[in-house]
C-alpha positions as CSV (number, residue, x, y, z in Angstrom):
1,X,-79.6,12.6,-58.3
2,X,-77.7,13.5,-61.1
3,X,-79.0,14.4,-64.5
4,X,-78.2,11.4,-65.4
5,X,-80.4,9.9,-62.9
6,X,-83.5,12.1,-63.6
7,X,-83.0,11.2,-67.7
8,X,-83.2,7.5,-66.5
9,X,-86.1,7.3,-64.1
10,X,-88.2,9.5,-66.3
11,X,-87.8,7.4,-69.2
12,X,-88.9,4.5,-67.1
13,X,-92.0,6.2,-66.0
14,X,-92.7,6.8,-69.7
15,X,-92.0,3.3,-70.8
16,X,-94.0,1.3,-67.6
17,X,-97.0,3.5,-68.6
18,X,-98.7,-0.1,-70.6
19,X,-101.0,-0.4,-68.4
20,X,-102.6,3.0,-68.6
21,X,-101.6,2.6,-72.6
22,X,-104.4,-0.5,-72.2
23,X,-107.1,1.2,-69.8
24,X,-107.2,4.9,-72.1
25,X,-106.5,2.8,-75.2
26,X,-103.6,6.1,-75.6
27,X,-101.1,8.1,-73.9
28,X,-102.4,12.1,-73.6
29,X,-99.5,14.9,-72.6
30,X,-101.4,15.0,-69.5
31,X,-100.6,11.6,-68.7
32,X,-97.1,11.6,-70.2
33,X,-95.6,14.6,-67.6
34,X,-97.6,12.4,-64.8
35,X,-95.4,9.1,-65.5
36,X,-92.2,11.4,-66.2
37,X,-93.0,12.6,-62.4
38,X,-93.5,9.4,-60.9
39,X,-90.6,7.8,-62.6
40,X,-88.4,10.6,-60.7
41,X,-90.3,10.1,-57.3
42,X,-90.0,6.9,-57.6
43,X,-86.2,6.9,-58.3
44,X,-85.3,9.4,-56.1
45,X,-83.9,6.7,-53.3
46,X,-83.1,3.8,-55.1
47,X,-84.2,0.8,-52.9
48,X,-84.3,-3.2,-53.5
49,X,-87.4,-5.1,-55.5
50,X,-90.0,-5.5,-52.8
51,X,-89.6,-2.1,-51.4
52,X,-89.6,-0.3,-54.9
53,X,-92.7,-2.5,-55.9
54,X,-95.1,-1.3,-53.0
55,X,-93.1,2.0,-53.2
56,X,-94.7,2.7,-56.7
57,X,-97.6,1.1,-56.1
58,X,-98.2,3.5,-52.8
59,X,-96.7,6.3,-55.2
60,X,-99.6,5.4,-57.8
61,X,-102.4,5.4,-55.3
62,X,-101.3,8.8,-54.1
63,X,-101.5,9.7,-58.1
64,X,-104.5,9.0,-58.8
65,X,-106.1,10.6,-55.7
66,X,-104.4,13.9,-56.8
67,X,-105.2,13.7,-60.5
68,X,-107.9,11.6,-61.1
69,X,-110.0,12.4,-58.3
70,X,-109.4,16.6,-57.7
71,X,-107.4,17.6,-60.5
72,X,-109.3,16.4,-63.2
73,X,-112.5,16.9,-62.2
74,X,-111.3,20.7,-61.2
75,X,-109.8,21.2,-64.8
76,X,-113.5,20.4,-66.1
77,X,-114.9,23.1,-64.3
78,X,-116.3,20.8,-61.7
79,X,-116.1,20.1,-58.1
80,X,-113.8,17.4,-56.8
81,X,-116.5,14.4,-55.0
82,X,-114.4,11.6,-53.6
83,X,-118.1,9.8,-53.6
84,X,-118.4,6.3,-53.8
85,X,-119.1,7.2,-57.4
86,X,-116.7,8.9,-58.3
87,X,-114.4,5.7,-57.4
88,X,-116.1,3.1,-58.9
89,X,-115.9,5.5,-62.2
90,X,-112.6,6.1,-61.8
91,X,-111.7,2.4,-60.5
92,X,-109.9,1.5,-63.9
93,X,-107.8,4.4,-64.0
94,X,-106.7,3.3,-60.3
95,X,-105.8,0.0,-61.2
96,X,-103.8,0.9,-64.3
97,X,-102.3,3.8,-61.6
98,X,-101.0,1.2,-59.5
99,X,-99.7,-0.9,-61.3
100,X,-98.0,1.9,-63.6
101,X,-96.1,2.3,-60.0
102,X,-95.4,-1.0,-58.7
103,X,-93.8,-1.5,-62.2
104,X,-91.6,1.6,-62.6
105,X,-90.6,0.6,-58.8
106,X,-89.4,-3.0,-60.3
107,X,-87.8,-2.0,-63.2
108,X,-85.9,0.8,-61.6
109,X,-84.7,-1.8,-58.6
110,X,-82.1,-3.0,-61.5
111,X,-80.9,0.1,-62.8
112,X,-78.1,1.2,-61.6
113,X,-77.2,4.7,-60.0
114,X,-74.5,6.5,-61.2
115,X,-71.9,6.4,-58.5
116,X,-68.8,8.5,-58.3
117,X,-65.5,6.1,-58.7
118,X,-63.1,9.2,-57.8
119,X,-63.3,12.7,-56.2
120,X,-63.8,15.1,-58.9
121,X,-62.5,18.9,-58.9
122,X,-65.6,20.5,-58.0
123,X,-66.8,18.2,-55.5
124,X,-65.8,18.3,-51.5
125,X,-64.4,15.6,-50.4
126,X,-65.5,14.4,-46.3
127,X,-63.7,11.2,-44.8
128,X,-65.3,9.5,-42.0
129,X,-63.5,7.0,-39.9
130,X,-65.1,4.8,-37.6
131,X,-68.2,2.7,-38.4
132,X,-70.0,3.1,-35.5
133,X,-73.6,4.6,-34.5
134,X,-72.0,8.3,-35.3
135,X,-70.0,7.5,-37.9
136,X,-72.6,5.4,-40.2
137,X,-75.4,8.5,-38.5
138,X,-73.4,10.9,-40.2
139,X,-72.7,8.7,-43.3
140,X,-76.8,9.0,-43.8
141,X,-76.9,12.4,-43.3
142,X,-74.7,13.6,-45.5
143,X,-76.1,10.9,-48.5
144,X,-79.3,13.3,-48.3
145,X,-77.1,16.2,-48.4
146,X,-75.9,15.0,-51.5
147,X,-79.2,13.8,-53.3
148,X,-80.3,17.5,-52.4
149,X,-77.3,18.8,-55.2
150,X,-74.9,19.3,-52.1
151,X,-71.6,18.8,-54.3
152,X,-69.8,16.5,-51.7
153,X,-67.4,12.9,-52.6
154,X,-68.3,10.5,-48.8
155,X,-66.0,8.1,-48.1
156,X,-66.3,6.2,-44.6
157,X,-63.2,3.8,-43.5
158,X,-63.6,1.7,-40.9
159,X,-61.1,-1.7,-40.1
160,X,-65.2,-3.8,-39.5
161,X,-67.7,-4.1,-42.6
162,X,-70.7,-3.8,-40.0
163,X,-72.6,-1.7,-37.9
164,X,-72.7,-3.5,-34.2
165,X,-75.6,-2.4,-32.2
166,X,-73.8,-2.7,-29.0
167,X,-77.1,-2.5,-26.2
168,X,-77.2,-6.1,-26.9
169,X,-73.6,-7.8,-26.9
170,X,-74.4,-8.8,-23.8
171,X,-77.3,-11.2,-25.1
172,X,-74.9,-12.2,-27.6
173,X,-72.1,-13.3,-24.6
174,X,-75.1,-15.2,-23.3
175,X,-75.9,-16.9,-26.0
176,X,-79.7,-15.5,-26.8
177,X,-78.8,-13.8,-29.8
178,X,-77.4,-14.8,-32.9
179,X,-73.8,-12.8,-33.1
180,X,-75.5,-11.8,-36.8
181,X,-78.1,-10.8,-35.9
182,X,-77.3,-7.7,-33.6
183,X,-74.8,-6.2,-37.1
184,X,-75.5,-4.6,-39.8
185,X,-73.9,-4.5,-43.6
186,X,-72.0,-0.7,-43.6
187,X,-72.2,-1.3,-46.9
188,X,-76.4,-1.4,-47.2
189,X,-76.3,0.8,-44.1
190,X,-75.3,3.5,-46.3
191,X,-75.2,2.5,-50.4
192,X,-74.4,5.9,-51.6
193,X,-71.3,5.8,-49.7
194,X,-68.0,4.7,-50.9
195,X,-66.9,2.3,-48.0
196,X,-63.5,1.4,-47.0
197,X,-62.8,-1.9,-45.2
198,X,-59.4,-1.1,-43.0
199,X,-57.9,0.4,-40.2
200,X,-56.5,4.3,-40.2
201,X,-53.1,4.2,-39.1
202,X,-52.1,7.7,-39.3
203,X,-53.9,11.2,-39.5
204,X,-51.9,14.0,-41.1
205,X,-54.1,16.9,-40.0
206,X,-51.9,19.7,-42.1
207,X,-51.5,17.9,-45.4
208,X,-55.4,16.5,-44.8
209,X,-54.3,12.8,-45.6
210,X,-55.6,9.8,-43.6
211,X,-53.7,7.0,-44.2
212,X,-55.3,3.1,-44.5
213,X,-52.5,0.3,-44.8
214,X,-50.2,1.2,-47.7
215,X,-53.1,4.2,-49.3
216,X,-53.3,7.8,-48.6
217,X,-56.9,9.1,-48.8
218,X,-57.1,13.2,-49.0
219,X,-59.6,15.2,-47.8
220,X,-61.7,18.5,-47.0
221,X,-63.5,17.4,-44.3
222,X,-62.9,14.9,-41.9
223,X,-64.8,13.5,-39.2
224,X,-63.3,11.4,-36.7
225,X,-66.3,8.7,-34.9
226,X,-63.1,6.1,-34.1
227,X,-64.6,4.8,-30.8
228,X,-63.4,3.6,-27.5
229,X,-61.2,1.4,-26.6
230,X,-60.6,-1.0,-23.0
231,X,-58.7,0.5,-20.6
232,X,-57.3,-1.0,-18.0
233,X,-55.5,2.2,-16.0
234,X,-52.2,0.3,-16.0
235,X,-53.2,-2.8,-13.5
236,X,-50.9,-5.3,-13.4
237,X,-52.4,-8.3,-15.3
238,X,-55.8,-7.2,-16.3
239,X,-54.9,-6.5,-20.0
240,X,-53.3,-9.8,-20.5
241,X,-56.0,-11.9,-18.3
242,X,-59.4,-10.0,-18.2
243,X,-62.0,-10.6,-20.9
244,X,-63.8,-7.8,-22.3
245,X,-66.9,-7.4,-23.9
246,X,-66.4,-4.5,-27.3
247,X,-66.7,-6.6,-30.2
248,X,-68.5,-9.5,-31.6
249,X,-65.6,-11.6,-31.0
250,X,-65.5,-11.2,-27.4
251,X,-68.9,-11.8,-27.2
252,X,-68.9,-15.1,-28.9
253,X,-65.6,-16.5,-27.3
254,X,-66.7,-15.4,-24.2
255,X,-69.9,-17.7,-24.4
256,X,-67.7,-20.4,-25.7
257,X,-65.2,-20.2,-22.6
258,X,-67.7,-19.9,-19.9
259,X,-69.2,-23.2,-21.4
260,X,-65.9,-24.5,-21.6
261,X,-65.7,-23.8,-17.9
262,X,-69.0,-25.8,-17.2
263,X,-67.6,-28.7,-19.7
264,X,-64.2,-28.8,-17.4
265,X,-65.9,-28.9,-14.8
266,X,-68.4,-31.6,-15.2
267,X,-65.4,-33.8,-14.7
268,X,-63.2,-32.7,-12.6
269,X,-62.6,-34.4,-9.2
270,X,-60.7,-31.6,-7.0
271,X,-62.2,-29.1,-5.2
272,X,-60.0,-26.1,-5.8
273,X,-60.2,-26.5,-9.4
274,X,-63.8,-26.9,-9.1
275,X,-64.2,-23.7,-7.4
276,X,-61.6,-22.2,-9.6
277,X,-63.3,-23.2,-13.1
278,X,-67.1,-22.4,-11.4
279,X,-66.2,-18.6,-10.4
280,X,-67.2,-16.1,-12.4
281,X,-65.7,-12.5,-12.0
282,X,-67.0,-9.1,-13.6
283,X,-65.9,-5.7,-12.5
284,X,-67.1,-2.7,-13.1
285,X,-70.8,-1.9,-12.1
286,X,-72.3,0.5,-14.9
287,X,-74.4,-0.6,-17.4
288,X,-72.0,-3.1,-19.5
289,X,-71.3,-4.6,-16.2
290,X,-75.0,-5.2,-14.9
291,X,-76.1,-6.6,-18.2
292,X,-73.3,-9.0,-18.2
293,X,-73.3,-10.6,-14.9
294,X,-76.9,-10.8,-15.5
295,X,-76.4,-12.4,-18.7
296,X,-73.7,-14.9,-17.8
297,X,-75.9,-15.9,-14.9
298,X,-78.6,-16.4,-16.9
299,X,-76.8,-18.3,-19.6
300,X,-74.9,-20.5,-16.6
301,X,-78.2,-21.7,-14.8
302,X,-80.4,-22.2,-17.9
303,X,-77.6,-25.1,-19.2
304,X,-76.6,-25.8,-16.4
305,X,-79.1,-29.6,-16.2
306,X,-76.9,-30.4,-18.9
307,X,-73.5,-31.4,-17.0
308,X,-75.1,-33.5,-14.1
309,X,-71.5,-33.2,-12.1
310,X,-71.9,-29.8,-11.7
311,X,-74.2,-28.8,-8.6
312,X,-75.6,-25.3,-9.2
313,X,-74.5,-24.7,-5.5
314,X,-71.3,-25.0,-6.6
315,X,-71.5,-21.6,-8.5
316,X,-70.7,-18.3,-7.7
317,X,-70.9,-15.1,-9.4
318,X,-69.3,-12.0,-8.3
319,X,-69.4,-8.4,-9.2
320,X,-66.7,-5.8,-8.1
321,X,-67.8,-2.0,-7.9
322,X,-65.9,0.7,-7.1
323,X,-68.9,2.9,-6.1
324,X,-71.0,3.0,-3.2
325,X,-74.0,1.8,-5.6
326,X,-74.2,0.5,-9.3
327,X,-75.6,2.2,-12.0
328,X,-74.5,5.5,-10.6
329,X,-75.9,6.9,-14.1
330,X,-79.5,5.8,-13.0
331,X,-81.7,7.5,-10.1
332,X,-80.6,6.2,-6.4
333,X,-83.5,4.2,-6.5
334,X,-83.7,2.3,-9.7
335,X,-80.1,2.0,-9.0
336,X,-81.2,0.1,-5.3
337,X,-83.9,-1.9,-7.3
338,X,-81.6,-3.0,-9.4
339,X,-78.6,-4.1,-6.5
340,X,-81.6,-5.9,-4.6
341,X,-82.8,-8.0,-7.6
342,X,-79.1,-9.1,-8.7
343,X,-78.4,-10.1,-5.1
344,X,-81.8,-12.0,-4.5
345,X,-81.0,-14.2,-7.8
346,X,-77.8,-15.0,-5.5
347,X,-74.6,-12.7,-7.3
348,X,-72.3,-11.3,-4.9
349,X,-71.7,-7.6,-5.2
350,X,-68.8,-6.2,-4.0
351,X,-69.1,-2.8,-3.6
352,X,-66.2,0.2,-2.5
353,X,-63.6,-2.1,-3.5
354,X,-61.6,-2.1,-6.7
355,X,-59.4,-4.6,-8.9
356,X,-55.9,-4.2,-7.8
357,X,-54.3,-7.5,-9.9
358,X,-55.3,-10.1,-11.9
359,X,-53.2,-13.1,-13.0
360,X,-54.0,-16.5,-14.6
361,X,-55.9,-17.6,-11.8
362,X,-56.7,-15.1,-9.6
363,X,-58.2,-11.6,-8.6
364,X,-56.8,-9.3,-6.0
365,X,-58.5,-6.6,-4.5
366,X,-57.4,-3.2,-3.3
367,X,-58.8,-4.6,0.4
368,X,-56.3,-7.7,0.0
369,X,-59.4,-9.7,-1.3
370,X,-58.8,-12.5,-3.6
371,X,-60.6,-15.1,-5.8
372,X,-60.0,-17.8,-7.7
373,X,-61.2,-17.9,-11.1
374,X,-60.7,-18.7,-14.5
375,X,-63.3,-16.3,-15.8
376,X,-62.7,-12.0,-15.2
377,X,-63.9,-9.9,-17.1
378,X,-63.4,-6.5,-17.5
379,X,-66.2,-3.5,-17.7
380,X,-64.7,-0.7,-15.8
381,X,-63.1,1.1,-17.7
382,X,-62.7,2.5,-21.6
383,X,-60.6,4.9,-23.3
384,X,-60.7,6.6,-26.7
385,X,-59.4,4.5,-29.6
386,X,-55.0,4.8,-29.7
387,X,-55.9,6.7,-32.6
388,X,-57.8,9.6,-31.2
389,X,-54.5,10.4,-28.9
390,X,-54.2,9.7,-25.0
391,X,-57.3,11.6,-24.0
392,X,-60.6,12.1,-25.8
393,X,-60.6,14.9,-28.5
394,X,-61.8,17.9,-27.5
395,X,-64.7,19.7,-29.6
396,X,-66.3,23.2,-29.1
397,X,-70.4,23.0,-29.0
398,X,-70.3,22.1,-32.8
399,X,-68.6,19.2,-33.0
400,X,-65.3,20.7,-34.4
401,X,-62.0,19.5,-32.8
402,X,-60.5,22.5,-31.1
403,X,-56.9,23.4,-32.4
404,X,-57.7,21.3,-36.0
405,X,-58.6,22.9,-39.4
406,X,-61.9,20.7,-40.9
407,X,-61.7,18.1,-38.4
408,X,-64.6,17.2,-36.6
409,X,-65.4,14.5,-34.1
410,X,-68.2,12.5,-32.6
411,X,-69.3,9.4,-30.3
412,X,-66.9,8.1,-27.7
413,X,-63.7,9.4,-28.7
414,X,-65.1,13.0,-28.4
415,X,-65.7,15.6,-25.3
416,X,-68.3,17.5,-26.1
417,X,-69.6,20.3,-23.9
418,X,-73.0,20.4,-22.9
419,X,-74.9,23.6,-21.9
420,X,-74.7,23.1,-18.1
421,X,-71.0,22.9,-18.0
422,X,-70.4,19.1,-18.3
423,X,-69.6,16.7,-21.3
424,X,-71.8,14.7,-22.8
425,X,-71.6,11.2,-21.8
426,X,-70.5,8.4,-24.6
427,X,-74.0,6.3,-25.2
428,X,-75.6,5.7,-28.2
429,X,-78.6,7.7,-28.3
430,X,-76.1,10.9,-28.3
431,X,-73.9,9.1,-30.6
432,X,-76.7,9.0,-33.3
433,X,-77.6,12.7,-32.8
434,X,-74.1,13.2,-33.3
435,X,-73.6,12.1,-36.1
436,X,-76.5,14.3,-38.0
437,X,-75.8,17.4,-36.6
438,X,-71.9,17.0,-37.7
439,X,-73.1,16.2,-41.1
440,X,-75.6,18.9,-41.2
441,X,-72.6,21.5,-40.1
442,X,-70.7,20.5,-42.8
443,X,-73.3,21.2,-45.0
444,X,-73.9,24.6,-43.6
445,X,-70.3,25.3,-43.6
446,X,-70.0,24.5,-47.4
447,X,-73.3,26.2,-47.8
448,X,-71.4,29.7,-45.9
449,X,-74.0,29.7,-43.4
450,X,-72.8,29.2,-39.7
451,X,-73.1,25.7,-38.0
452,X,-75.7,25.1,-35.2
453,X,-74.1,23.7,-31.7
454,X,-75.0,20.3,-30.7
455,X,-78.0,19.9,-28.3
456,X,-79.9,17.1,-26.7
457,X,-81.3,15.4,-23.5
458,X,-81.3,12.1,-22.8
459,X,-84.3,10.2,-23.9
460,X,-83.4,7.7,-21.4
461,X,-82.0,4.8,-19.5
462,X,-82.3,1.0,-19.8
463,X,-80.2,-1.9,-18.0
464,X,-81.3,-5.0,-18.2
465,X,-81.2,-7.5,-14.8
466,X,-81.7,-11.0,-16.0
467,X,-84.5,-13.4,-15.9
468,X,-87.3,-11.2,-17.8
469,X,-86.7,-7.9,-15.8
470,X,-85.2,-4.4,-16.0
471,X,-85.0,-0.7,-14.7
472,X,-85.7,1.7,-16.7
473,X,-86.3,6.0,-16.5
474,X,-87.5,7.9,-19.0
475,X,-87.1,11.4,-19.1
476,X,-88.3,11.1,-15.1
477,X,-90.3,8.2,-15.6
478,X,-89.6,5.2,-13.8
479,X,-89.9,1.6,-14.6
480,X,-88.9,-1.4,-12.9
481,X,-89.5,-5.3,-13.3
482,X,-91.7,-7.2,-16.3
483,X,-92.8,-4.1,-17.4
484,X,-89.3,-2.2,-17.5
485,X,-87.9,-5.8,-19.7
486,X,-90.6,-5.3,-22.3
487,X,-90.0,-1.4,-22.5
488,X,-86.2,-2.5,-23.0
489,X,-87.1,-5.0,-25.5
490,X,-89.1,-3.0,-27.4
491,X,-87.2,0.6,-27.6
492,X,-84.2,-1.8,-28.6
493,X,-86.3,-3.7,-31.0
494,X,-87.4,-0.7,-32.6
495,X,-83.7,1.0,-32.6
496,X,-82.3,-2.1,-34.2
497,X,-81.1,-1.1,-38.3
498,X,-83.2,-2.8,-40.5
499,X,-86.1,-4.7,-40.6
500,X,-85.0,-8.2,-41.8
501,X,-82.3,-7.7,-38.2
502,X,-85.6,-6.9,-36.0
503,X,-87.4,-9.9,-37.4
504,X,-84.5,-12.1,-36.6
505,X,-83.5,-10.8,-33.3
506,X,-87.5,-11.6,-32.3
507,X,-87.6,-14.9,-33.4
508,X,-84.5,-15.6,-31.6
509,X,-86.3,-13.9,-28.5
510,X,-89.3,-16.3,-29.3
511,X,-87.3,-19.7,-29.4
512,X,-85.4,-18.6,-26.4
513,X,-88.8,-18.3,-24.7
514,X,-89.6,-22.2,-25.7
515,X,-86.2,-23.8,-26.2
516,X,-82.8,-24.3,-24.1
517,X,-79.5,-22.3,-24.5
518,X,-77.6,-24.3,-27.1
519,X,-74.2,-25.7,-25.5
520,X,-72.1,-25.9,-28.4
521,X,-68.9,-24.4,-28.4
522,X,-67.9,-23.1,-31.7
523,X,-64.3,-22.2,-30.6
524,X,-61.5,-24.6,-31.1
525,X,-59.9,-24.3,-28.2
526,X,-61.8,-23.1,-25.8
527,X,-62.7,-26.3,-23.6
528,X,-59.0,-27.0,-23.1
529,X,-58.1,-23.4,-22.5
C-alpha cells in the first residue's frame, strides 16, 4: 500500500464510525485509533462489494472480541469473562462493531487504489510473458511482494486475456463444459498488475527489451512462462491435417466438426464415406490423449439418438500409442485399469505403433496401417513455444536461465532439474509452484539475500476415462472407478480460479447429469467442411 493508500482507508474507518457515533452517543481516542486500524485492515487487499462487506463485517467481529471483550475489561483492572453476560452487555457495542466493518468494506470497494501508470526511477521493473498457470502464479506472488513495500513495477504480456485451466479442455471438446467457464479474466486474476494483451515477438536479452507488436517494453527482471507449443516431429501431413487440443478454440471447433461429422453422415448413402466421416482418430496415449478419446466417445454416443441414419455400430474410435502401455506417467497398474476400461466401452487401442502420415483422408502407420478418417487428432507430442528457441530453456535449481543475465523461466518451456537427476515434468501442479518460488527469488535477489532452489513432489495424478470413471494415485494412493471420477472432480473443482468459475462449471456438471449434449454447431462451416 502506498501512503497514499493508508491516508485513504484510515479516513474511511474514521468517517464509517456512525454507527458506534449512535450506540456511545461519542467518539473516544480509544475508539478513533480502533477505526483508523480497521480502515487499513480492511483496505489492505482491495476486493469487490460483497467480499469487502462480509470482509469488514468478519473484520469487526474479530474487533470487538479483542477490545470489547479482553482489552477493555483488562484496562479496568479486571479479568476478561467471555460469559454469556458479558455479551449480552456488550451486544450493542457488537452490532455497531459490525456494521462499522461491513460499511468501511462498502465504501472502500469504490475507492480506487493508486496504481502505477509508468516504471519510476526507484522501482524494479519484472516482465512476465506468458499467461499461463506459472506466469499468472508468479504474477500473484510478486503483487504481495509489492503490498509488503517491495519496490517492484509487474507487468505480464501475454497474446490471450485469460487464464485457461487446461485439465478440463477435454470436457470442453466434448461439449460438457461451457468454453467460459474453464477461463479466467488475467486481468481480475491479478488487478495489481499491469496487463498486456499481445504476443512477444522478440527478446533482446543484452539490451533487456521485449518487444510486443510495434512497443518495446524494458526491463530488470524477466521471467519467461511462454508455454508449449504442438509438435509434430516433422511428419508429413500431420501439421496441416491433425486437430489439436491447446486452446479454447480447438476445443470448441473440434466439438463443432465431430458433430459435423455425425450431421454428414446422417445422410449420406455410400459406405466408404460413411466409414470415412464415422472414424475418429487420436494419437498419442498420455493423459491429453486418454481424456480425449474418452471425451469424444462420450460426446458421440450421448447425441448420437439424434441422427436416426446413423447406427452406433457404425462407429469406431481409435487410439494410436507409441508405448507398450498408456499412461506411462501412472503406475503399471492404473495404467492397465485404465487400457481395460477404454477397450470394454469398445475404442480400439493401437499400441507399439506410431503415426507415420496423415493426409485429408487418411492415417498411415509406421506398420503400413491405414484408416480412413475425417477426424485425427493430435496429442503426442509438444514443444516449447517458437519463442523460447528449438529446445526448452534450460534453468539451474532456481529457476534462472543458464547463460542469461535476469532471465528466469518456468512451466513448459523450462527444464528444470530436480534433485534425483531428472527434469521436472511440464504439468500444472509444478507449474503453479513455479511460478511462486520464481517470484519469491526475485524478491530475495532484490532483497541481497540468496534465492532458494525449486523443490516439490508430485501431489498427484488424475486421467479421466469416460462415462463417470477415472484413475487416479495420490502420493502412493490408488484410485480407480466412481470413486477415482469424484476425486478428479472435486480436486479440479477446487483448483478451478475463482468462485463464480466453480459455481458454473458445477452446474454445468449438474445439467449434464439430467439433460442431453446440445448438438448445435456454432461454427460456420463446419458441417460442410
Amino acid at each position: 500500500m502506498t501512503k497514499r493508500d493508508v491516508v485513504v482507508c484510515a479516513g474511511a474507518g474514521v468517517l464509517c464510525s456512525l454507527p458506534e457515533l449512535i450506540v456511545q452517543r461519542g467518539l473516544g481516542a480509544g475508539y478513533v485509533v480502533y477505526a483508523l486500524v480497521v480502515g487499513v485492515l480492511i483496505g489492505h487487499r482491495r476486493t469487490g462489494v460483497a467480499v469487502g462487506v462480509a470482509g469488514g463485517a468478519l473484520i469487526g467481529v474479530l474487533g470487538w472480541l479483542l477490545v470489547q471483550l479482553s482489552l477493555v475489561p483488562l484496562l479496568h483492572g479486571e479479568i476478561p469473562a467471555w460469559s454469556a453476560g458479558a455479551v449480552l452487555r456488550g451486544y450493542p457495542v457488537l452490532v455497531a462493531d459490525v456494521l462499522h466493518g461491513g460499511l468501511t468494506g462498502f465504501v472502500l470497494a469504490f475507492v480506487p487504489r493508486v496504481r502505477k501508470g509508468h516504471t519510476t526511477r526507484e522501482s524494479v521493473r519484472i516482465v512476465i510473458v506468458g499467461g499461463g498457470f506459472a506466469g499468472v502464479s508468479a504474477a500473484k506472488r510478486l503483487e504481495r511482494h509489492a503490498l509488503r513495500g517491495a519496490g517492484i513495477d509487474v507487468t505480464l504480456v501475454s497474446d490471450s486475456n485469460f487464464l485457461l485451466f487446461t485439465p478440463m479442455l477435454a470436457e470442453v471438446a466434448s461439449g460438457a463444459l461451457e468454453p467460459a467457464h474453464i477461463s479466467a479474466p488475467v486481468r481480475s486474476a491479478v488487478a495489481h498488475t499491469m496487463f498486456r494483451n499481445g504476443r512477444v515477438s522478440k527478446v533482446d536479452a543484452d539490451a533487456r527489451l521485449v518487444q510486443v507488436g510495434d512497443d518495446v517494453i524494458p526491463y530488470d527482471h524477466l521471467v519467461l512462462a511462454v508455454g508449449s507449443v504442438p509438435h509434430s516431429f516433422g511428419l508429413p501431413g500431420v501439421a496441416e491435417h491433425a486437430w489439436t487440443l491447446k486452446s479454447l478454440v480447438d476445443a470448441t471447433r473440434l466439438r463443432d466438426h465431430v458433430i459435423g461429422r455425425l450431421e454428414l453422415a446422417d445422410n449420406e448413402p455410400d459406405g466408404a464415406t460413411r466409414e470415412h466421416l464415422l472414424t475418429f482418430v487420436v494419437a498419442g496415449g498420455g493423459f491429453a490423449g486418454t481424456e480425449t478419446i474418452a471425451e469424444l466417445f462420450d460426446l458421440v454416443h450421448r447425441i448420437v439418438h439424434f441422427f436416426p441414419g446413423v447406427d452406433p455400430g457404425e462407429l469406431r474410435f481409435l487410439l494410436v500409442h507409441p508405448g507398450e502401455r498408456i499412461l506411462p506417467e501412472m503406475p503399471a497398474n492404473l495404467a492397465d485399469y485404465a487400457l481395460q476400461r477404454l477397450k470394454s466401452r469398445g475404442i480400439e487401442c493401437l499400441l507399439g505403433v506410431r503415426v507415420a502420415k496423415a493426409t485429408a483422408s487418411e492415417v498411415w502407420l509406421d506398420n503400413g496401417e491405414s484408416f480412413s478418417t475425417s477426424t485425427f487428432v493430435w496429442t503426442a507430442g509438444n514443444r516449447p513455444n517458437p519463442l523460447a528457441g528449438e529446445r526448452a530453456i534450460e534453468t539451474d535449481a532456481r529457476l534462472k536461465a543458464v547463460g542469461l543475465d535476469n532471465v528466469w523461466a518456468v512451466g513448459d518451456c523450462a527444464r528444470i532439474p530436480a534433485p534425483d537427476g531428472t527434469h521436472y515434468p511440464p504439468t500444472a501442479q509444478h507449474a503453479l509452484r513455479q511460478g511462486t518460488v520464481v517470484a519469491d527469488n526475485i524478491a530475495a535477489v532484490l532483497k541481497g539475500h540468496q534465492p532458494r532452489d525449486f523443490r516439490f513432489r508430485t501431489l498427484g495424478l488424475l486421467v479421466a476415462l469416460g462415462h463417470r470413471t477415472a484413475a487416479a494415485d495420490v502420493r502412493g494412493r490408488q484410485f480407480s472407478g466412481f470413486a477415482a471420477w469424484l476425486l478428479w472432480r472435486g480436486v479440479y473443482l477446487a483448483k478451478l480460479p475463482g468462485m463464480d468459475k466453480r459455481i458454473r462449471v458445477l452446474f454445468d456438471w449438474v445439467l449434464d447429469l439430467v439433460f442431453p449434449r446440445d448438438i448445435v454447431v456454432t461454427g460456420r462451416d463446419e458441417v460442410s467442411r
